[in-house]
C-alpha positions as CSV (number, residue, x, y, z in Angstrom):
1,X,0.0,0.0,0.0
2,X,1.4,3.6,-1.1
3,X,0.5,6.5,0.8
4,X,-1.5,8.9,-1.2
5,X,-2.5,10.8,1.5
6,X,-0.8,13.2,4.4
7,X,-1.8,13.6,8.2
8,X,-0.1,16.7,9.9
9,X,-1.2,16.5,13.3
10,X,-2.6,13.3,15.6
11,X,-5.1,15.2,16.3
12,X,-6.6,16.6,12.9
13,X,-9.5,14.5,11.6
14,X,-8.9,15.7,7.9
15,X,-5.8,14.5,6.0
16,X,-4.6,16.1,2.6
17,X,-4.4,13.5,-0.7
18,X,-1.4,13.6,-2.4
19,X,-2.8,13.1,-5.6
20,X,-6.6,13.6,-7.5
21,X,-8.7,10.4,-5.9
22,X,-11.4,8.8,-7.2
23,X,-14.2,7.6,-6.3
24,X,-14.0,4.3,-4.2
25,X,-10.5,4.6,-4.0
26,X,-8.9,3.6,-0.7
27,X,-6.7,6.5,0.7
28,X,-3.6,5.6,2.7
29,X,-2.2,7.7,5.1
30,X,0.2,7.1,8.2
31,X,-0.5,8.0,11.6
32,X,3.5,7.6,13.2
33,X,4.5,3.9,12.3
34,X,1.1,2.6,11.9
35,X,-0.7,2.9,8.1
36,X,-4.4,3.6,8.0
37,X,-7.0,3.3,5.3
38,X,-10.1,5.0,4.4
39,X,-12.4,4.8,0.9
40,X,-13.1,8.3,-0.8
41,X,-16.7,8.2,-0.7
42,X,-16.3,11.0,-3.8
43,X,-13.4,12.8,-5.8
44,X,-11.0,14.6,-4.2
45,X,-8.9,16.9,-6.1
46,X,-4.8,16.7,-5.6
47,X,-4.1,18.7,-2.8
48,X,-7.7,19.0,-1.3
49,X,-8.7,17.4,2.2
50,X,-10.6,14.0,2.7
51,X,-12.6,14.0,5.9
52,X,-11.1,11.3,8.5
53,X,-14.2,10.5,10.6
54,X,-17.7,12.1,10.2
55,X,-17.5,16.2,11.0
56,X,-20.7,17.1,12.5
57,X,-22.7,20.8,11.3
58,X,-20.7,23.1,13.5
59,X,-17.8,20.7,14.6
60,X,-14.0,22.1,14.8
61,X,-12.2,20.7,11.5
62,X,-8.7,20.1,12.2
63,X,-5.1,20.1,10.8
64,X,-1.8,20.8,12.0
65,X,-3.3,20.1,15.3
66,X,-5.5,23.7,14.6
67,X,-9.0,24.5,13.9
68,X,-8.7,25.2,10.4
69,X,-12.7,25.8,10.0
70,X,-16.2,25.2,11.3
71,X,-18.2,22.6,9.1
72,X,-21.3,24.1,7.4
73,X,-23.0,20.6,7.1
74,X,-22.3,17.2,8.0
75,X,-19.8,15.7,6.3
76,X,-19.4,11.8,6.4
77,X,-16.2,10.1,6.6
78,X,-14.1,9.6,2.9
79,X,-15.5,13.0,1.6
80,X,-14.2,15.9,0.4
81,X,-13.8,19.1,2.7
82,X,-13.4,22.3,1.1
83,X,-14.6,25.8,0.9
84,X,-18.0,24.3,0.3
85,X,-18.7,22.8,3.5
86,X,-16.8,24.7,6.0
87,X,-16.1,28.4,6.7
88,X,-13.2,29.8,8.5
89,X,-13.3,30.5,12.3
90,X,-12.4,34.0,13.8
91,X,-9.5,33.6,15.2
92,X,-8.0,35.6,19.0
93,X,-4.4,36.0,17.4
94,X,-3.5,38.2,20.4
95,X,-4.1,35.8,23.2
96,X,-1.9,33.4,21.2
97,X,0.9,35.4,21.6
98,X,2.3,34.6,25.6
């Protein structure tokens, strides 16, 4: 099994294909040593996020260990995330800077 898919963070519940995915295809990404496995559900396009486990309307959608946005919609497990579905999250830049 190749990878043809990239988790930044242990904690992110997205994970960024490598390459355009079809539908059907099983995506392979690594979580430290161990290699994991999840169908696209739809076509994702090369660079674009595939959701990890189902993000509920108004659930935190994560990478690098961040909130990177706030889904719009529930979106099952082996689909695409993208502008579409979530929306970015204010961020309090200022209080991150301690």
């Amino acid at each position: 099994m190749k990878v043809n898919a990239l988790l930044m963070d242990e904690n992110d519940n997205v994970a960024t294909c490598i390459r355009k995915i079809e539908t059907g295809e099983a995506v392979h990404y690594r979580l430290g040593e161990e290699l994991f496995t999840i169908l696209a559900m739809e076509e994702i396009p090369y660079c674009h996020k595939i959701s990890l486990a189902d993000i509920k309307k108004g659930g935190a959608v994560m990478k690098y260990g961040e909130i990177i946005g706030e889904a719009q919609q529930d979106i099952p497990a082996g689909h695409w995330v993208s502008h579409r579905n979530i929306s970015s999250v204010p961020r309090d830049y200022e209080s991150e800077l301690l």
